[in-house]
C-alpha positions as CSV (number, residue, x, y, z in Angstrom):
1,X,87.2,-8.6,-7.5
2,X,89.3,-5.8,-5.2
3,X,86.6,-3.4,-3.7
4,X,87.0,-0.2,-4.2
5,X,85.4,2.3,-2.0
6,X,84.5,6.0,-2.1
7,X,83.7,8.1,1.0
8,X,82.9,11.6,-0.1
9,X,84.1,14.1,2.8
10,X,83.5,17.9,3.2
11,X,84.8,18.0,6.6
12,X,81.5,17.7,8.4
13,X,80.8,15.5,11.3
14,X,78.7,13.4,9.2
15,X,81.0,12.8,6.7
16,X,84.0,12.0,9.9
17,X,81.6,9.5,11.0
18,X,81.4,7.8,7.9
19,X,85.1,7.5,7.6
20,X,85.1,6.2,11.1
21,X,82.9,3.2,9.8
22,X,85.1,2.5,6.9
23,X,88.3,2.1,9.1
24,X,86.1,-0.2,11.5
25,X,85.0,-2.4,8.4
26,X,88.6,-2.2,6.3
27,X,90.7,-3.4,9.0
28,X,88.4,-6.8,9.8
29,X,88.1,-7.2,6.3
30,X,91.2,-10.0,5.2
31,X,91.4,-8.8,2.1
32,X,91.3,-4.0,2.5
33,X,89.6,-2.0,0.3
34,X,91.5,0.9,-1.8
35,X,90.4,3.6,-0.2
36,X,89.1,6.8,-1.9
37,X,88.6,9.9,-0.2
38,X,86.8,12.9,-2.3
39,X,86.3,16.3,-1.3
40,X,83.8,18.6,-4.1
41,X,84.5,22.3,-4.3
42,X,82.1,24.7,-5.7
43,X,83.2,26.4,-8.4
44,X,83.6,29.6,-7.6
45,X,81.2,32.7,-9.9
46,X,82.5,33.6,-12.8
47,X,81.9,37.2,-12.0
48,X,84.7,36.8,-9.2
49,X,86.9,34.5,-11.3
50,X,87.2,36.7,-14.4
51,X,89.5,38.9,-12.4
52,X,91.5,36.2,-10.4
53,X,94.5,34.3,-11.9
54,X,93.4,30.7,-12.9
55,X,96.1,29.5,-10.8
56,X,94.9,31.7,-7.4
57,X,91.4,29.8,-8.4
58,X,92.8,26.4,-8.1
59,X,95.1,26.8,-5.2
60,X,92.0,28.0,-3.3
61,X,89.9,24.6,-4.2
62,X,93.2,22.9,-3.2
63,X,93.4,24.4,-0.1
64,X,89.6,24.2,1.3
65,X,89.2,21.0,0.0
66,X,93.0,20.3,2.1
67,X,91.7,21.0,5.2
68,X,88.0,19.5,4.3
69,X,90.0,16.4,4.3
70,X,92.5,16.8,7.0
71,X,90.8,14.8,9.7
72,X,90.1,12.0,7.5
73,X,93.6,11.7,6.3
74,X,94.6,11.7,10.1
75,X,92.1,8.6,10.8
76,X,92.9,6.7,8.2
77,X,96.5,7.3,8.9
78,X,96.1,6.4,12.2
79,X,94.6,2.8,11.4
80,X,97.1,1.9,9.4
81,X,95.2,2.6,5.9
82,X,96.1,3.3,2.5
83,X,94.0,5.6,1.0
84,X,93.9,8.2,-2.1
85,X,92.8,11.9,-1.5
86,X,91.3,14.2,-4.5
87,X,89.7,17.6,-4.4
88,X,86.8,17.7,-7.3
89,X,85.9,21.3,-8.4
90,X,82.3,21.2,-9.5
91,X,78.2,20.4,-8.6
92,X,78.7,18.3,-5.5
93,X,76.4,15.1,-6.3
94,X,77.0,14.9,-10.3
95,X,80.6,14.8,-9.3
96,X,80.9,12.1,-6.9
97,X,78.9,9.7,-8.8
98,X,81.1,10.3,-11.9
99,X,84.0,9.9,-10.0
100,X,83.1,6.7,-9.2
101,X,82.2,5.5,-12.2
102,X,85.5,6.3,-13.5
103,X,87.6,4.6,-10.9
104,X,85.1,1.8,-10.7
105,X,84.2,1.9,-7.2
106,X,81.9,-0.8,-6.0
107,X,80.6,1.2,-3.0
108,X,80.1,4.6,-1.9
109,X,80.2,5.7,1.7
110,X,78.3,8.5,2.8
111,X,77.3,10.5,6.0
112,X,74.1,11.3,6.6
113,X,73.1,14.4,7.3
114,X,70.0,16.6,8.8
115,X,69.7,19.8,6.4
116,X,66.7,20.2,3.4
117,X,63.1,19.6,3.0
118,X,61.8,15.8,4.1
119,X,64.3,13.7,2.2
120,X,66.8,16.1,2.8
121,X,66.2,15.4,6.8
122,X,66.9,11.6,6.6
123,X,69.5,11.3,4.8
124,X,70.8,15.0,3.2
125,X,70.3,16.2,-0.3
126,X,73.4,15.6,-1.9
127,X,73.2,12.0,-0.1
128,X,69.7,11.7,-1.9
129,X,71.3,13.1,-5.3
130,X,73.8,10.6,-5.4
131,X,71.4,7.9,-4.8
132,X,69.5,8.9,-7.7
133,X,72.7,9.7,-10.1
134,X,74.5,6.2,-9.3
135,X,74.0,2.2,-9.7
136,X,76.6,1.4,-7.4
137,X,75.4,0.8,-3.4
138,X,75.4,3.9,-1.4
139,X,75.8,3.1,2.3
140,X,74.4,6.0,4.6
141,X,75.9,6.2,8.0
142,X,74.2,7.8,10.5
């Protein structure tokens, strides 16, 4: 069985960290995971995107999520790693757990981060969300 790993990235130092672990364990590993990279946009209010051109919407998810993922394309690129890149547009934590259920991912890589109420401290509240939404291991990388 190949494994197949998703690290969810929003361009934070948290989540740069946790592609940073990824390279370190994919290139001992004999056999590399695939390698996919997710960035979630929020979708934007209706009340603004009534009056916007559906294709203005989507180039604007396309190009935030872009450069949320433009360090970890450069660091993966830089070890030598294949990866895929997608930009989700909707609720951060529902998404990312969907999307790997779909592309049956056996792990999901995440950064930890320090924002919320007590859970939310250790670990960050869409880290906790995902938890909570998947089956599959979540590794938390502080």
């Amino acid at each position: 069985m190949s494994a197949v790993w998703l690290v969810p990235v929003d361009g934070s130092p948290a989540a740069v960290h946790a592609v940073e672990h990824v390279i370190r364990h994919a290139v001992e590993d004999a056999v590399r995971p695939q390698i996919h990279l997710v960035n979630v946009q929020s979708p934007l209010p209706t009340d603004v995107t009534r009056f916007i051109d559906d294709g203005v919407v989507q180039d604007y998810h396309r190009e935030a999520g872009d450069a949320a993922l433009r360090i970890a394309r450069a660091r993966l690129e830089a070890a030598g790693l294949i990866y895929s890149s997608h930009v989700l547009v909707g609720e951060t934590a529902p998404s990312i757990a969907e999307y790997a259920r779909k592309h049956a991912c056996t792990l999901i890589v995440m950064g930890a981060r320090g924002l919320g109420a007590l859970a939310g401290v250790l670990l960050g509240s869409v880290t906790v969300r995902v938890i909570h939404l998947t089956d599959l291991p979540v590794m938390v990388v502080k």
